[in-house]
C-alpha positions as CSV (number, residue, x, y, z in Angstrom):
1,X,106.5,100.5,84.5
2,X,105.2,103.6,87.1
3,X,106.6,103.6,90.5
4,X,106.3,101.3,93.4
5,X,106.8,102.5,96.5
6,X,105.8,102.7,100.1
7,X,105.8,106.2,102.0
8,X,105.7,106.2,105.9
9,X,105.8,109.1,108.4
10,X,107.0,107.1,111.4
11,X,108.9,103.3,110.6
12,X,106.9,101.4,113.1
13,X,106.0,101.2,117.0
14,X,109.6,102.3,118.3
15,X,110.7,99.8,115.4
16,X,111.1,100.1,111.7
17,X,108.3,96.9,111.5
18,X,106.4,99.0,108.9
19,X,109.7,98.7,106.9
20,X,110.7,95.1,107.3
21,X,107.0,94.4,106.4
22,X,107.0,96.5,103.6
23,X,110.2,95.3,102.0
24,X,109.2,91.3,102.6
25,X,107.4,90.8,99.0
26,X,110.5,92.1,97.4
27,X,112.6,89.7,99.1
28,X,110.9,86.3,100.2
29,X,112.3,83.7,98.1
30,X,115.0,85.1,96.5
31,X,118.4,84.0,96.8
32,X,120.8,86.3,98.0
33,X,118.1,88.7,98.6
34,X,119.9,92.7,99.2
35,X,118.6,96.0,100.3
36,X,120.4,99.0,99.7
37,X,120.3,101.0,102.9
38,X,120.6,104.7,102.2
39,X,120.9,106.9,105.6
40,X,121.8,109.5,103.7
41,X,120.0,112.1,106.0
42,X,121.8,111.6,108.9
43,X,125.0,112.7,109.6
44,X,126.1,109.8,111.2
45,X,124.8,106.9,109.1
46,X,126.4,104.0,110.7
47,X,124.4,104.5,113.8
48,X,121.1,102.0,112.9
49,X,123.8,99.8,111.0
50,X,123.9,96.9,113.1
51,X,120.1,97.5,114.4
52,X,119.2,97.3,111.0
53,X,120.5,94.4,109.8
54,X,119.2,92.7,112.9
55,X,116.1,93.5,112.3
56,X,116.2,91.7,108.5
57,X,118.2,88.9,109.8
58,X,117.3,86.3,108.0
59,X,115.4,88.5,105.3
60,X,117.9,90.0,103.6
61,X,121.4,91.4,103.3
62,X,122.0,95.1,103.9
63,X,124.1,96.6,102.1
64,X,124.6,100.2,103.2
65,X,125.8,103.0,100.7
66,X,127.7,105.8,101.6
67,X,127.9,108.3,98.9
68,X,131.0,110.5,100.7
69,X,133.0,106.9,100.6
70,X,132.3,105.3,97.5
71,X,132.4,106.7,93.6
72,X,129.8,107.0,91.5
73,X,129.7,103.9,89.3
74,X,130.1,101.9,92.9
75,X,126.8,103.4,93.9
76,X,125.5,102.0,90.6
77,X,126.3,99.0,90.7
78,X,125.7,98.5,94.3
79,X,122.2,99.6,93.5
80,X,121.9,96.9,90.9
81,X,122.6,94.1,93.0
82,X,119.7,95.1,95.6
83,X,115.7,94.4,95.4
84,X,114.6,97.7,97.1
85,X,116.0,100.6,98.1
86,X,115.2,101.7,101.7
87,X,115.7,105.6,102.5
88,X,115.3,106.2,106.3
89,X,114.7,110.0,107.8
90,X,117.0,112.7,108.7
91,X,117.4,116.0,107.4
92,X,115.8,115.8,103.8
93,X,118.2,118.6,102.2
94,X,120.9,116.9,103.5
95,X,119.5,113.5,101.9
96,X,118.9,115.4,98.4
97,X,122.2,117.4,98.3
98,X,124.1,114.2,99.1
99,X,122.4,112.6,95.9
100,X,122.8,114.9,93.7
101,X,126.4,115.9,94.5
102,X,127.3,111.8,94.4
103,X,126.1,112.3,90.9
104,X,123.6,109.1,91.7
105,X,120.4,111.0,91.4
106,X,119.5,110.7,87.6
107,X,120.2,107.0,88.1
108,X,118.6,106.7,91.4
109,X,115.6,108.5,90.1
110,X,115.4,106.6,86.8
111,X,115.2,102.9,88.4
112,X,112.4,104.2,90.8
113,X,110.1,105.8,87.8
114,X,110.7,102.4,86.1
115,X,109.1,100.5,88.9
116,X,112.1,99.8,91.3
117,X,110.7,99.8,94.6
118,X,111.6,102.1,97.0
119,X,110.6,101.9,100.6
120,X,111.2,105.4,103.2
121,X,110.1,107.5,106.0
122,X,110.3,111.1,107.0
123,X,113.1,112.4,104.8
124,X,113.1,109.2,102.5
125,X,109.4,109.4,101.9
126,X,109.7,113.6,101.4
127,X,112.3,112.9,98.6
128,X,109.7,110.7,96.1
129,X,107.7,114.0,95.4
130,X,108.6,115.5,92.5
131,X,110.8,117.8,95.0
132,X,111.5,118.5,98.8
133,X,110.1,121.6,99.4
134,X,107.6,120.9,101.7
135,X,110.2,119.4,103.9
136,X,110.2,121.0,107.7
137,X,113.8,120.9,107.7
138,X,116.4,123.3,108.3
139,X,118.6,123.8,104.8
140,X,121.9,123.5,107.3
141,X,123.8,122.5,104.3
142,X,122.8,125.4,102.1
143,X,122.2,123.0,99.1
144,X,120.4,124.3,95.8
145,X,119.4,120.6,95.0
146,X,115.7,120.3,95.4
147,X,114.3,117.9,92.8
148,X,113.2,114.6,94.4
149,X,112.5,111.3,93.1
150,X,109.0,112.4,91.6
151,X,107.5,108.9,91.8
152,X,104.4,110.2,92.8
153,X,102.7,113.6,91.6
154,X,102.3,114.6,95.1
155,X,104.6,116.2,97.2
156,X,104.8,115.1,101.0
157,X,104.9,116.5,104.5
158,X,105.4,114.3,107.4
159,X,104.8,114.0,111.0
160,X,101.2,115.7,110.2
161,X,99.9,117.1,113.4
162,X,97.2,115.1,115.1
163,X,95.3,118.0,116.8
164,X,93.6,120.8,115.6
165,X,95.8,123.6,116.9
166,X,98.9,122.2,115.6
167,X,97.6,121.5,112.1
168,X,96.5,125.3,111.4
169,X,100.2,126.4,112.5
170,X,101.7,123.5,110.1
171,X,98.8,124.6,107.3
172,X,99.9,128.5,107.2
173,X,103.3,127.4,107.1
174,X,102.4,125.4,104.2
175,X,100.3,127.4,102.6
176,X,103.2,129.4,101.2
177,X,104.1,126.2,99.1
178,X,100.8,126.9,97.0
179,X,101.8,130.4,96.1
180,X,104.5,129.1,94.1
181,X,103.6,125.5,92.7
182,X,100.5,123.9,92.0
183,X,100.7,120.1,92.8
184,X,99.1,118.6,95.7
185,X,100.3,117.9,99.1
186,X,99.9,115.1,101.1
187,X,100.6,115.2,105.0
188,X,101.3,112.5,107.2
189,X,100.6,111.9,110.3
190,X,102.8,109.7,112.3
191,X,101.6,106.0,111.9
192,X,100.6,106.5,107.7
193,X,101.3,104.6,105.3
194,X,101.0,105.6,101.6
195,X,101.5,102.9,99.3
196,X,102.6,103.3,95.1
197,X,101.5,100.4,92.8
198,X,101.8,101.0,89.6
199,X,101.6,104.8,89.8
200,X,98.5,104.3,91.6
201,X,98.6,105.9,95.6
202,X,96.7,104.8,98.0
203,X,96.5,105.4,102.0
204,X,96.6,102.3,103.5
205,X,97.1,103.0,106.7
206,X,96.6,105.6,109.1
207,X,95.2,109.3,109.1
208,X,96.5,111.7,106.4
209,X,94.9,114.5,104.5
210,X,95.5,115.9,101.0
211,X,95.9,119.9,100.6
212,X,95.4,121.0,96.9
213,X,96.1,124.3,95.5
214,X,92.7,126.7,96.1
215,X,90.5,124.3,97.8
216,X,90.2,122.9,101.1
217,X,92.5,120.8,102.8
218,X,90.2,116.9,102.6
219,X,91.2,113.9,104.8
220,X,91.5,111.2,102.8
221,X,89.9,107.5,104.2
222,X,92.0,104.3,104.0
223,X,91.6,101.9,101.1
224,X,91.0,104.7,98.9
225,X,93.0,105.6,95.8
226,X,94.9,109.6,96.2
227,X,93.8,111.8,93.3
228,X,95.4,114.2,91.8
């Protein structure tokens, strides 16, 4: 089964709503419904802990997973027992280098290409290209781990400018991305929603715009399936 996945630039209105929401099919009537919680881009992960179970109060279990405390086959199994993995923002090379050195990325990576949904934003959206390149982020942890999740054939950038001037100073810097690989690009602006069924991408929410290699950049329209 292809991926399933939702990809957000922002998590909601000063909220992580667009989460929640996004996460509710997977967990509505189900028993001992879990979601495993993955801050791995922050360096203090506990800090939306509480706040975050709050907010799926009555939802779902969170069960956090912190890849510096727990072994590898605890990550595994952890993951096993939840619905939907949700992957908040942070630094995305620290997010990557923390999964691979955990040794939970072929596993991780696996279950999402199989169709177990996974449900991010920012970092946690960057990381289900096929790698994080694109990723505005400084490299502060000098890791050589860039392969992402791949379940889509796009790579992402988020937190798209809005306005002209700051899009051609995020395109040039993108531009260089092109020189090197050919897949597409898909920038977010804050409020978009990209949503994986099936393998199939679609925006369904908000303004974004697709940069291929040689040809110009296209804004793609709501409702409408992303093509490679």
């Amino acid at each position: 089964m292809p991926a399933n996945s939702h990809l957000f630039s922002t998590p909601g209105e000063n909220d992580i709503r667009y989460i929640v929401e996004a996460c509710r099919s997977y967990l509505e009537d189900k028993d001992h419904a879990k979601i495993a919680y993955m801050p791995l881009a922050s360096l203090d992960g506990e800090r939306w802990l509480d706040y975050t179970r709050q907010q799926f109060k009555g939802l779902a279990q969170v069960q956090m997973l912190d890849t510096e405390l727990m072994a590898q086959k605890e990550l595994e199994s952890a993951l096993r027992e939840c619905q939907v993995a949700y992957i908040p923002g942070g630094n995305t090379f620290l997010l990557a280098h923390r999964l691979h050195l955990s040794g939970i990325m072929p596993f991780l990576k696996k279950r999402v290409q199989a169709g177990w949904p996974v449900i991010g934003f920012s970092a946690g959206a960057i990381l289900c290209g096929p790698n994080i390149l694109t990723s505005s982020d400084m490299n502060a942890v000098k890791t050589d781990h860039f392969g992402g999740l791949n379940a889509t054939p796009f790579n992402f950038f988020a937190h798209y400018a809005p306005d002209a001037f700051g899009q051609a100073q995020q395109d040039e810097w993108l531009s260089d991305y092109h020189v090197f690989h050919d897949n597409p690009v898909v920038l977010l602006c804050d409020g978009a929603y990209v949503k994986v069924e099936k393998g199939k991408a679609t925006l369904a929410r908000g303004e974004a715009c697709i940069q291929r290699k040689g040809v110009e950049k296209e804004r793609l329209e709501e409702g409408q399936p992303i093509i490679v």
